[in-house]
N, C-alpha and C positions, 0 to 999 in steps of 0.2 A: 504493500500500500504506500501510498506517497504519505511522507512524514508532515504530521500538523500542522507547520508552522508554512510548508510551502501551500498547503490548501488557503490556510488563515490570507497568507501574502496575497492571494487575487480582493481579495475585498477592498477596493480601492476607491475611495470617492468620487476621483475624475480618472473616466475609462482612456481618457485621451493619455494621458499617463503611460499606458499599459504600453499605446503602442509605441510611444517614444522609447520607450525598456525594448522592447523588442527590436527596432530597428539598430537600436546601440549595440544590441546584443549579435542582431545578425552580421551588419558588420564585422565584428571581430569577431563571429567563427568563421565568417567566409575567409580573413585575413591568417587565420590559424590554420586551415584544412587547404585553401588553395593549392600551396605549393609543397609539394612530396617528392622532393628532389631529394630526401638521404632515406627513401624506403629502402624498406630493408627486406628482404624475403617473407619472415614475420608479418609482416603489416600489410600482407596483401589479401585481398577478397575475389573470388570470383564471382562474373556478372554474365550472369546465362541470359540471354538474347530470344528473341525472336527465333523460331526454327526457322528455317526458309523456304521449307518442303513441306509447310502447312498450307492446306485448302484452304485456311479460314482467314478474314481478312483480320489481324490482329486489331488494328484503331478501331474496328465496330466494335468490340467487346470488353477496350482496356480503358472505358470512360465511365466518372461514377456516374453522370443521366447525361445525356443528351436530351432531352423532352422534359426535363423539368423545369417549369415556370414559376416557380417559389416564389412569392412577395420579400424573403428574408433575402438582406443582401450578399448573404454569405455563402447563400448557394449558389444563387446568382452567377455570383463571381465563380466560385470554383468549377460551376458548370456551362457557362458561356465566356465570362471576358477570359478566364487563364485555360479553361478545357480546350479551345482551339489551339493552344501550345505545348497542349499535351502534358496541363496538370493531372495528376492521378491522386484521388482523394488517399493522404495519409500514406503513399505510396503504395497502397495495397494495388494486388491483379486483380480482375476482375470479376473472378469467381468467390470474393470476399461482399460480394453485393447483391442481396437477392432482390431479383425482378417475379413483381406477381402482375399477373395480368387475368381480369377477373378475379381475384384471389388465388388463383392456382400458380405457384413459383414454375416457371417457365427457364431457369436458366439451363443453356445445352449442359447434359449431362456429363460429356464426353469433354467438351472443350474448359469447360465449368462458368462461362458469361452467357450473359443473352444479345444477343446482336440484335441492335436499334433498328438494323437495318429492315427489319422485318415490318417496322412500323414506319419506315420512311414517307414522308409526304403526307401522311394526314393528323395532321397537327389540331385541324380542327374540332376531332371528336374526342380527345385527348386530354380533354379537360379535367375529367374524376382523376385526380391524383393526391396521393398520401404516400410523403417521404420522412423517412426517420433517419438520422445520420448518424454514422457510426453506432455505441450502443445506448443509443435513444430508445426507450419502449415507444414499441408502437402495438396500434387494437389486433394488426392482421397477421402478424407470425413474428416469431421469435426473430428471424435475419440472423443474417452472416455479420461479420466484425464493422462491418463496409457501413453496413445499413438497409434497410429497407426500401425501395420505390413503388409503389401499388398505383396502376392505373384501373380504372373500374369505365368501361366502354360500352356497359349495358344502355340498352334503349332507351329503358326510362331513365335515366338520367341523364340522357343528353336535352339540351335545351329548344324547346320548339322556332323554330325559324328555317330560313334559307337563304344559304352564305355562297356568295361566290370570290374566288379567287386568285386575282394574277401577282405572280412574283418572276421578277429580273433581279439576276447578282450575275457577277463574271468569278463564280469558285468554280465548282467539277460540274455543275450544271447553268446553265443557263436561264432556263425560261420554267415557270410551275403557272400550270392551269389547276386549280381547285375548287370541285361542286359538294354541298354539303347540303342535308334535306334532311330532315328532324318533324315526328309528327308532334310530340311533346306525349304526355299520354292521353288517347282520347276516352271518351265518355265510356264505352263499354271496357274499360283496363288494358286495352291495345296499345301500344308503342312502337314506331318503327323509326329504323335511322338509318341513314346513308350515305357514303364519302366516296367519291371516287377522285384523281389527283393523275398530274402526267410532270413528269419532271426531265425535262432535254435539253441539251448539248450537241454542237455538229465538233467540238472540241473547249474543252474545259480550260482553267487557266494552266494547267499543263500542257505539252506540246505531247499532242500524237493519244490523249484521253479526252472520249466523248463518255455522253450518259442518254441512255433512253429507256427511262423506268418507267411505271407506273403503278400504282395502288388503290385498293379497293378496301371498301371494308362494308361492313350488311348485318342490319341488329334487328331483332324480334321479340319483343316482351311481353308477357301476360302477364297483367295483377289480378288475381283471384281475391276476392274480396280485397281484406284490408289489410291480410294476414300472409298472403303467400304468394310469392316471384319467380315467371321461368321465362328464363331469358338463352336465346342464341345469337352467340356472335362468330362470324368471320371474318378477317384482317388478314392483309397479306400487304406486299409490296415484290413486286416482279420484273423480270429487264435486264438490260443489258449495261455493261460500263466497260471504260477501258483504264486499267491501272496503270502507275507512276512508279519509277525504280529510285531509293538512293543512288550514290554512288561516291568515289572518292574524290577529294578536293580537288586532285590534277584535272579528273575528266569535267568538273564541272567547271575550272577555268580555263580548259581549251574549249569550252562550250562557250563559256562567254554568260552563261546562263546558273542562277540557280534553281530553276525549274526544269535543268536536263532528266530527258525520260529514256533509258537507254530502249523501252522496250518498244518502238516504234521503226518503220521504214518505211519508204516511200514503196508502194509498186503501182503503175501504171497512170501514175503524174497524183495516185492519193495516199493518204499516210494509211498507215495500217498497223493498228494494236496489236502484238502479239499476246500478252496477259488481256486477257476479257473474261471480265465475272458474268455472270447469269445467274441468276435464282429467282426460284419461286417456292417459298416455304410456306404457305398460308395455316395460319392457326385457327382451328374453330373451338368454341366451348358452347359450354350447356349448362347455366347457373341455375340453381334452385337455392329463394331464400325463405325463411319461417321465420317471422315475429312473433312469438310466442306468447309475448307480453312487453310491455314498455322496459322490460330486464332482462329479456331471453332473445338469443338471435341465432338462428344455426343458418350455416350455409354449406353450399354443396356445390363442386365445380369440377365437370369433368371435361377435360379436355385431348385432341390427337391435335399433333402437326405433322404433317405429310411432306414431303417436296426435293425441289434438285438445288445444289447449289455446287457448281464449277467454276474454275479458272483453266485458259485455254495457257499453255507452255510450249515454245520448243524442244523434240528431241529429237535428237541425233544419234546414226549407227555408223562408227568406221568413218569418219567425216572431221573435219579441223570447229572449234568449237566456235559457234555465230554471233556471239555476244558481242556488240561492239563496243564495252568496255572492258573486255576481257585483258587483261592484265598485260599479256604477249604481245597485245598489239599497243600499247602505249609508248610512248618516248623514255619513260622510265626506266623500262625493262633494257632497251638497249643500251648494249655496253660501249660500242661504238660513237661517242660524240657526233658525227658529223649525221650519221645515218638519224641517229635519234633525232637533229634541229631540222634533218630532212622531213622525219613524219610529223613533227609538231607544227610544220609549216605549210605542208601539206592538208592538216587538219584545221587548221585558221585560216585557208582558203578555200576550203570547202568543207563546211561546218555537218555535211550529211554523212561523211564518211564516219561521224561516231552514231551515222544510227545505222540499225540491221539490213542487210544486203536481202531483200525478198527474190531479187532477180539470181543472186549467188544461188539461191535454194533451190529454185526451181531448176534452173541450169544443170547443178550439181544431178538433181534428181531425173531431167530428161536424159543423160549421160550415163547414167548406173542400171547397167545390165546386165542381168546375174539369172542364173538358173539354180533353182531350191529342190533337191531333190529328195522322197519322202514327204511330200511337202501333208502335211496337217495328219500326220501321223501314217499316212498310206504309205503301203510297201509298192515302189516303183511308179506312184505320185509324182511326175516331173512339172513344178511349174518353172515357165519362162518371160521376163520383161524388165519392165524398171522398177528396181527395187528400191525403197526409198533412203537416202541417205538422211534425209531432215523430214519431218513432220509434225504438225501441231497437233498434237493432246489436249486432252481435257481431263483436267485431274477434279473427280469429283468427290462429293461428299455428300449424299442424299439420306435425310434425314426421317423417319419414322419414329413419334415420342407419344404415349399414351400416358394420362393419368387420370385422379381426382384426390379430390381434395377437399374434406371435411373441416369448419371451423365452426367455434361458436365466441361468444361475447355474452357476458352473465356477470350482470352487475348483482352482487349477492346483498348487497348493501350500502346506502349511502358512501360510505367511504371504502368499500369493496370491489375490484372487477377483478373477475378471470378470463381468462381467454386462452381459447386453446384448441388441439386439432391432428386431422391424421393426414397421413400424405401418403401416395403412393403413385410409383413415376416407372415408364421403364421406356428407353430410349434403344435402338439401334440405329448408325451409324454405316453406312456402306460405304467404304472407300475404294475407286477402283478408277484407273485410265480407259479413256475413253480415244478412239483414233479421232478428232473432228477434220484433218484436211493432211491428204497425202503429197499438198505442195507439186502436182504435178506428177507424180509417181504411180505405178501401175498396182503396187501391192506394200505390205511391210510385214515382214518375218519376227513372230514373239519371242524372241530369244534374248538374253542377257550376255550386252555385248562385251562387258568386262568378265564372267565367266567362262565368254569364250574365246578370249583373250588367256586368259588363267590357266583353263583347264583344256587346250587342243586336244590330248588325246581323252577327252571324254565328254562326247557330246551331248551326254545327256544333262550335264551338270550347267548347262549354255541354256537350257527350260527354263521358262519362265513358271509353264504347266506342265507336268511330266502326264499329266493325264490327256495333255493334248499337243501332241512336241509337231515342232515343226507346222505352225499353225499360221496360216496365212493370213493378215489379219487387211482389213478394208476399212473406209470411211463409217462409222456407226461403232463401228466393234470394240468390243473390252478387251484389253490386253496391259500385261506387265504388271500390275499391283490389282491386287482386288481379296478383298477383306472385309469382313463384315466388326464392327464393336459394338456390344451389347452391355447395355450397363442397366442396373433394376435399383430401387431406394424405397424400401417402407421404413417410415418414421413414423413417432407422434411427438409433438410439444407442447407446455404450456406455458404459461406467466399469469403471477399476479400482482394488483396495485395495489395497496395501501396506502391511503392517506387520512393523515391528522390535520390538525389545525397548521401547525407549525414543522411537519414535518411529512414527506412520503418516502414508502418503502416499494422497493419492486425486486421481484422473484421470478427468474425464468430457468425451462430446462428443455432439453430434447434429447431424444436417442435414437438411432435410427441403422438398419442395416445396409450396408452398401456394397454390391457386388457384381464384377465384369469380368467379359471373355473377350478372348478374341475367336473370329473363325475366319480362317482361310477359304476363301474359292477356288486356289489355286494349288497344285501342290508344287513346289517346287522342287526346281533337279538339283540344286546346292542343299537344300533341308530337305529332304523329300519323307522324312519323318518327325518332322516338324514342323509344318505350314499349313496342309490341306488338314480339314475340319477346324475342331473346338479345342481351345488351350484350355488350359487347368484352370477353372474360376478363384478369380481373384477376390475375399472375401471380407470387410471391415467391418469393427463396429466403432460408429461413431458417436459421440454424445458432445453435451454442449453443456453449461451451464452460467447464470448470469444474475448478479444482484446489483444494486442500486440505491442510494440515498438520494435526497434532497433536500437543504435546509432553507424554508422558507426564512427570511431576514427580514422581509416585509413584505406587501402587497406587489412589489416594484421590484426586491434584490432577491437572488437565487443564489445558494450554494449547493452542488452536486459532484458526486462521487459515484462512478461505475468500475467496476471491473471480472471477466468474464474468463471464463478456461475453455477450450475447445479442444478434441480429437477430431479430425477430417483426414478421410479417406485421399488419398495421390490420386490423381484425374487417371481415368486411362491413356490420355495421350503422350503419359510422362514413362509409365509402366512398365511398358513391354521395351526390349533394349531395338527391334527391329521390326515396329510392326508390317512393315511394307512387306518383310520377306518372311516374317517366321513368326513362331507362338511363344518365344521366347522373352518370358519377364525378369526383369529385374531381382534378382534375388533378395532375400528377409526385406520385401517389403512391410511396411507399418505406417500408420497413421502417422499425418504430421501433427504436433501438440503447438496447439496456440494459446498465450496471455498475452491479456490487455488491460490495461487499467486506464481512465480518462476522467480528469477533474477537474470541475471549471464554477466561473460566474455567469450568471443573466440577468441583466437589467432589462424592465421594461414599462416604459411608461407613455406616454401620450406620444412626446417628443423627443422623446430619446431612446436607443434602444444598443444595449452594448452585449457582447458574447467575449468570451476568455475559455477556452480549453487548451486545457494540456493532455498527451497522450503519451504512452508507452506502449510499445506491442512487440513480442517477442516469438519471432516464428522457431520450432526444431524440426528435425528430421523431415526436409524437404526433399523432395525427388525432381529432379531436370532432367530431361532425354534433350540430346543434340543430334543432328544429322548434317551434314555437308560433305561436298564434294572435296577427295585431299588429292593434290595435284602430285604427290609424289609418288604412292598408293595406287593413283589412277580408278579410286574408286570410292563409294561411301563411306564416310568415317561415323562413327556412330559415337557417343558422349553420354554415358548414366553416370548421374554423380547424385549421389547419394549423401545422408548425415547432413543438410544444409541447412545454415542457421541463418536469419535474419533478424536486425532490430531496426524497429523504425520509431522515433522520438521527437516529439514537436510540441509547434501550439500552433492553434488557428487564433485571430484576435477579429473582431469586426465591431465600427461602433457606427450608429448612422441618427442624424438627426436633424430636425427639419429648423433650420433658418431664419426661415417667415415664410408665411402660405402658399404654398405650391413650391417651394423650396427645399432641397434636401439635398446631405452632403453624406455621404457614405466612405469607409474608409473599410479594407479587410486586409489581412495579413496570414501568411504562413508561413512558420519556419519548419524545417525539419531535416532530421540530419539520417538516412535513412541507408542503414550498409548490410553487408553480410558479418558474419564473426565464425569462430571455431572452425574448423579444418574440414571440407567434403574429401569425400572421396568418389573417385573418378575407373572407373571402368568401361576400357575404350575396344570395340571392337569392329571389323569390318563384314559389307552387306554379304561378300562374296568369303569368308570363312568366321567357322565358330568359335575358333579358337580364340580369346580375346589376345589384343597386342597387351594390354598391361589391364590389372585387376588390383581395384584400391588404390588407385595411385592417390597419394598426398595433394591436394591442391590448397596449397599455404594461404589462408583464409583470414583475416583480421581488416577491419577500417577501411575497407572500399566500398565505394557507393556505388547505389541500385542505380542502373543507368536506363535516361530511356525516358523520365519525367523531371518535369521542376519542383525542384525540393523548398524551394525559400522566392517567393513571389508576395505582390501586394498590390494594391488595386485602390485610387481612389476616384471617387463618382461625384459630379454634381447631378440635380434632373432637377427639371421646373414644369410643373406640369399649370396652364393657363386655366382659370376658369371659363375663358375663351376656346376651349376643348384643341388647342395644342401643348403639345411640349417637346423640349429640348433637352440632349443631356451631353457629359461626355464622362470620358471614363481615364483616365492614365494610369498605367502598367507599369510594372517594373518584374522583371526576373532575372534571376540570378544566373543564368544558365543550366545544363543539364550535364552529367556527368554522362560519358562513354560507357555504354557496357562494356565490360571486357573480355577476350578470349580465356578461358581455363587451363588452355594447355601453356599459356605465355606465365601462366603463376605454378608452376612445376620447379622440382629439383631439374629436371632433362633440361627446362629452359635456358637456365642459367650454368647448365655445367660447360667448363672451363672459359669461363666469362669474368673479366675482372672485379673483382665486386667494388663497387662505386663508382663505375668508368661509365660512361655516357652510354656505350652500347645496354649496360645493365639497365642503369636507369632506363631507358627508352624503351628499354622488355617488359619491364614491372610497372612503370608510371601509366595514371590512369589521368585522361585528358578531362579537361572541363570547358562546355562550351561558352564565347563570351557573353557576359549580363545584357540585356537590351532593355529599354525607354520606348513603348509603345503607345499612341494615344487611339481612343476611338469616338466616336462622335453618332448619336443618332438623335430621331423625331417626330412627329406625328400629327396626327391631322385628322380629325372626325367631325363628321357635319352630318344635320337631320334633314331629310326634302318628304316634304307631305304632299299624298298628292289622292285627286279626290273619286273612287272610281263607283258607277254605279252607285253613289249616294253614300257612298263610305270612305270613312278617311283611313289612307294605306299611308305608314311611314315607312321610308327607307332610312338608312345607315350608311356611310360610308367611310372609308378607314386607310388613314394614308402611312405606312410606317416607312423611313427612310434610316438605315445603318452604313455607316464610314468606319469599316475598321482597318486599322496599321495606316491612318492616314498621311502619316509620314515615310511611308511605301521603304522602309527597312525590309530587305531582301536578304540578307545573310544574318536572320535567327536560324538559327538551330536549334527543330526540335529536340532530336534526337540524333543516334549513332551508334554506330558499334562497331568494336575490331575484326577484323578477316576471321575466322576457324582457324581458317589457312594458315600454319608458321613455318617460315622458311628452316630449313634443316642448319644453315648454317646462321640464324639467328638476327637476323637481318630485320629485323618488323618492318620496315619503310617498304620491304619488297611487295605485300601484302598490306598495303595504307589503310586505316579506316573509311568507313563511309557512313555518310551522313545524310539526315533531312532536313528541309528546308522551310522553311512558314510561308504560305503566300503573302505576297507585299500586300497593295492599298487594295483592298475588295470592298465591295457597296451591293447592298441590294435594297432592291425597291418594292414595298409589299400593298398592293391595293386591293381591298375587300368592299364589298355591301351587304349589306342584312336585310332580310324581310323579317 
């Protein structure tokens, strides 16, 4: 528990105070932690990344709301002015935040976030929302460390009117038409609602990404008497988009640009995306509610989501690799000085040779003439033509999630409520490559081209499927990974509130069992007793528990104190050492064990209203799987590291208070210092043998920070809202920067061996980059007016709604959001040869939002 006297120290008369203390304070730890120029072996941390060979788009899921519109400024901020730059609440992932949707927790089982994305574009009907932050009680479930967001989309409670649409911004889309149709509830207890939404792009403010999505959603309610609610909803968001690459600082100044998108090429005078998402996941549910009494409330919500969600990639058989920032082809790699200012000169007079040759592909593939013999398992099978050297894949991940989901609310007494409920969820997961374009090519052979590279004299071990060897595969067809993950969750939890006059208690718990497989569709000729069917079920029990104070001081001041313990189950996607090619999991897996304790003030009063918390949370026994390509290897490299500790530490501060009438000035703050500690271990093996290269390798673990988010940001606002029905605001930003994730195998004894210790090559292996602080402003406004107009003897008003946003109006183009170092380590210890790569913030963006109501 935090010691008395530091709780007692928030009680402060002038909250303005708090955050003077705080910016003093950040200052001098950013001037303490910046510079790690005498690390030592010791003091280093591993910072596990992004996989790169995930289907799933990481930004949609690593945000605490996107969709929330809180009045409180603190969320505000954390979820619109610093979320665009890729704050992460308290640095947690985003499976630390449960999303209910109708009441039923909707987060992907597998992945462990919910992607926003599902809700894209109707903002409209999105209204019913209740957010709890971090461990806030809230009425609808107990939540993860993160907090709770519940949106409620039922019929009846959408508001009766008809809303129309138009939005212009220059981000990843362009243009949003939006129709919205609400009956309210009519006279016989019917309710019906309905959004439908299009949101496009011929090219986003990246180069070579468009967007052509659109969203639906369709609500139907019965009120049976006075007592009883059955409600259906469907939501969905569906389309197409084209993705954005980081990349390393060189390629983005011979670009000229920091919005280089490596994954684009010109063919036939048009650009053309290589990474293209698609999906269509649509969620429907089926609510039933019972008011039992003015004290009693049970609800019931079962819900499937159904759908496809793919990203289209290059691959290549026997071919030089297409990437045109691959590493080989830059001016770095060459040794030769004159050759290398040949190609850098080359490339800044014609700025297209860093994007993908579409015309090399096809070429390469009308040329490649081969005869496959046996072909798809027949004996003396000959097929003959062009075999493809390059073709686009679709690496998908199509989701099937059923559940429901029992709660109730049972106020037992004035100063009593309970609340509480069962769950039950079971999710499978298909992952499998899909051929989408053979590039010109007559067929493509399922075989694994680095196995048979490996293994010549044994061709059977070059299968991808032994049960289907030699498999010719066409445009439509599944080939090269394909796997099923199944993951299942029954729980129950509950909480209760107690309040006195001067004092409230809360009490929460849960427990719940958590267990998944993998299954194989394939069997593979490298594991061919290890990949095709069901692996061994992987089995947790998990439980939660959570209490709470609060010391009322008056009507006005707040003092409170939480803190909670968790077991959670490792995602499946962290689990298994190889899910792509085998059934093969991580050994003595176990729960990761989570403490938090969070302590803080709340003023609130008419005109002023201030927040102060402090947190601790302390992650153990974390699990990271890694995958990438080792250039040395010439093949998958695979990364379980195991035993990973985390601690993340801070305060959020926020005070906001009104001026004079229509006047308000808001200020919010966050520090936090947020790294790994104590020593993982690391067990590295490759796609094409079982053997591991090393098992428990040491990875020297202390004071490195989680890379990837802004740990110490701040935000201050004016807004004036006119009794003349305008207003104006602006907002100034300040972040500290982001620290680089880092490679695991660069914080090894192997990395450093026979390396000087202290010499600049060391440092340069071990030191962890931070990107620079930036001064953002943004500026928005509005505009509403009433037109009455008189039809058939009645008078009809309309509404109309003009919203205008300016943000990074000072068009700063090299923030960094993010970053992270290569897999990749050169052998002779060289990190520069392998540079990091980074993201970038879009400069000045504006959009313009005009609505009417009936």
């Amino acid at each position: 528990m935090l010691p008395l006297h530091f709780i007692n120290g928030i009680m402060i008369r002038t909250p303005i105070l708090i955050l003077l203390i705080f910016f003093m304070y950040s200052s001098a730890l950013t001037q303490e932690n910046g510079d790690q120029g005498d690390t030592t072996l010791q003091n280093v941390i591993p910072i596990i990344s992004i996989d790169q060979l995930s289907n799933s788009d990481q930004d949609e899921g690593d945000t605490y709301s996107v969709l929330s519109a809180s009045r409180d400024a603190f969320e505000s901020a954390i979820t619109f002015t610093l979320g665009r730059y890729r704050y992460r609440f308290r640095g947690y992932d985003g499976k630390y935040n449960t999303f209910l949707l109708n009441y039923a927790p909707l987060n992907d089982m597998v992945l462990g976030w919910f992607s926003y994305g599902n809700l894209g574009g109707l903002s409209n009907i999105l209204y019913g929302r209740e957010n709890s932050i971090g461990l806030e009680v809230g009425n609808l479930h107990i939540g993860e460390i993160g907090g709770v967001q519940s949106i409620d989309i039922r019929a009846g409670n959408q508001r009766k009117r008809f809303q129309g649409t138009y939005s212009f911004t220059n981000g990843a889309y362009n243009h949003r038409l939006m129709a919205t149709y609400n009956t309210g509830v009519l006279e016989k207890g019917w309710a019906v609602s309905m959004s439908v939404s299009k949101r496009w792009a011929q090219e986003g403010y990246v180069d070579g990404t468009f967007y052509d999505t659109y969203g639906y959603y369709f609500g139907v309610e019965k009120f049976i008497k006075e007592d009883h609610r059955l409600a259906l909803s469907v939501i969905a968001n569906a389309g197409r988009r084209g993705r954005s690459s980081g990349s390393t600082q060189e390629v983005y100044d011979l670009a000229g640009s920091y919005q280089y998108n490596s994954y684009w090429g010109w063919q036939d005078g048009e650009k053309r995306n290589s990474r293209v998402v698609t999906q269509h996941q649509p969620i429907i549910s089926l609510n039933y509610e019972w008011k039992k009494n003015a004290n009693i409330v049970f609800r019931n919500a079962a819900y499937v989501q159904i759908g496809k969600y793919g990203t289209t990639a290059l691959d290549w058989y026997d071919a030089k690799d297409p990437r045109p920032d691959y590493y080989r082809n830059l001016p770095s790699y060459i040794d030769i000085p004159e050759v290398a200012d040949q190609v850098e000169n080359a490339i800044l007079e014609n700025p297209d040779l860093l994007q993908l040759d579409w015309d090399y592909m096809y070429e390469a593939n009308r040329n490649s003439y081969e005869t496959v013999e046996n072909a798809n398992g027949i004996e003396g099978n000959t097929i003959s033509g062009k075999q493809a050297k390059y073709v686009l894949q679709e690496r998908r991940s199509d989701v099937f999630k059923v559940g429901n989901a029992v709660s109730f609310e049972w106020s037992v007494m004035d100063r009593l409520t309970i609340n509480g409920g069962l769950n039950y969820s079971r999710q499978q997961t298909h992952y499998f490559n899909k051929l989408d374009d053979l590039l010109g090519a007559d067929f493509h052979v399922d075989v694994n081209s680095f196995a048979e590279r490996d293994f010549p004299s044994d061709p059977d071990k070059a299968q991808n499927d032994l049960n289907n060897p030699n498999r010719i595969v066409y445009e439509g067809d599944t080939y090269g990974n394909n796997y099923k993950a199944t993951v299942c969750e029954t729980g129950v939890w509950g909480q209760a509130l107690y309040t006195l006059k001067k004092v409230d208690f809360s009490l929460s718990a849960a427990v719940s069992n958590h267990h998944f497989k993998r299954t194989g569709e394939y069997r593979s000729g490298l594991f061919p007793e290890n990949s095709f069917g069901d692996s061994k079920k992987q089995q947790f029990l998990q439980y939660q528990v959570k209490g709470g104070v609060t010391y009322k001081v008056s009507g006005k001041h707040y003092l409170f104190a939480t803190g909670a313990y968790q077991a959670k189950a490792p995602s499946f996607r962290d689990a298994f050492v190889s899910p792509r090619t085998r059934n093969t999991a991580i050994p003595n897996l176990e729960t990761e064990k989570i403490g938090t304790v969070e302590a803080g003030y709340l003023l609130k009063s008419e005109d002023f209203k201030a927040r102060a918390v402090f947190y601790y949370t302390s992650f153990k026994d974390q699990v990271q799987s890694i995958s990438f390509y080792h250039d040395d290897f010439q093949n998958f490299v695979n990364y379980s590291i195991t035993n990973i500790g985390t601690s993340h530490i801070g305060a959020e501060l926020m005070a906001e208070a009104k001026i004079v009438p229509g006047l308000y000035a808001s200020v919010v703050a966050v520090l936090g210092r947020h790294t790994y500690n104590g020593r993982p271990n690391a067990t590295i093996t490759r796609d094409n043998d079982e053997e591991p290269l090393a098992v428990n390798q040491i990875v020297y673990a202390d004071n490195y920070y989680l890379g990837g988010h802004q740990q110490n940001a701040a935000t201050f606002g004016l807004d004036y809202s006119s009794p003349k029905y305008w207003r104006i605001g602006m907002d100034i930003n300040y972040l500290n920067g982001v620290w680089i994730s880092i490679n695991p195998a660069r914080r090894t004894a192997d990395a450093i061996e026979l390396v000087e210790y202290q010499s600049d090559q060391w440092n340069a292996i071990l030191n962890q980059e931070k990107t620079d602080p930036a001064v953002t402003v943004d500026l928005n406004g509005g505009y509403s007016w009433k037109m009455d107009r008189t039809i058939k003897g009645m008078k009809k008003s309309w509404f109309m709604y003009l919203n205008v946003g300016l943000s990074n109006v000072l068009n700063k183009k090299d923030i960094a959001t993010g970053g992270f170092e290569q897999y990749r380590f050169d052998d002779e210890k060289d990190p520069e040869k392998f540079p990091r790569k980074y993201y970038y913030a879009q400069g000045f963006s504006a959009y313009v939002n005009l609505s009417f109501r009936l």
